[in-house]
C-alpha positions, 0 to 999 in steps of 0.5 A, spaced: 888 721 848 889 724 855 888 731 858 894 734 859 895 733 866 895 724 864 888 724 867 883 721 862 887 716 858 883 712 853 885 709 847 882 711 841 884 706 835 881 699 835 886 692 838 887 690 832 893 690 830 898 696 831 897 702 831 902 707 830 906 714 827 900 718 829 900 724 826 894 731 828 891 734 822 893 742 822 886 743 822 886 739 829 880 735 825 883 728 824 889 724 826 892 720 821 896 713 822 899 707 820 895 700 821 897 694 820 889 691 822 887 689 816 892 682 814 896 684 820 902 685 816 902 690 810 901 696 814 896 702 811 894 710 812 888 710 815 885 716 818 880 717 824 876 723 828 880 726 834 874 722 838 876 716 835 870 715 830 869 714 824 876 710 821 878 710 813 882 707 810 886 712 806 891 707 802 892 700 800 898 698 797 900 691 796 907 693 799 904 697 804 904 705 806 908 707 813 910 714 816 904 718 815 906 727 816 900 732 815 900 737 813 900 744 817 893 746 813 890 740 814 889 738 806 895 732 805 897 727 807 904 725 806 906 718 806 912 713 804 910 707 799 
């Protein structure tokens, strides 16, 4: 996350893994993504606070889950499995 003049950057999601397809809550709450960190090769949906804190894992399927959307109230999330 950064200002929007690119002063500030720091990265919000842990190494572990990649990161990737975020995606803000419509509520501007949470950003959802798609993360591999847990076995490094089935990607999962997870959900973090907009500072970063407090992750949750919101799938956990053995085929994995990618291409999170939010939607615009910020109540669903949409995923491919």
């Amino acid at each position: 996350i950064m200002n929007a003049d690119g002063s500030g950057a720091r990265q919000l999601t842990a190494n572990a893994g990649e990161n990737i397809l975020p995606c803000v809550t419509g509520d501007g709450r949470h950003i959802v993504f798609a993360s591999n960190r847990g076995d490094l090769q089935t990607y999962q949906i997870w959900r973090m606070n907009m500072d970063g804190g407090s992750p949750v894992q919101l799938t956990n399927s053995e085929t994995g889950a990618r291409g999170p959307a939010c939607s615009p109230d910020g109540k669903t999330v949409f995923y491919a499995a």
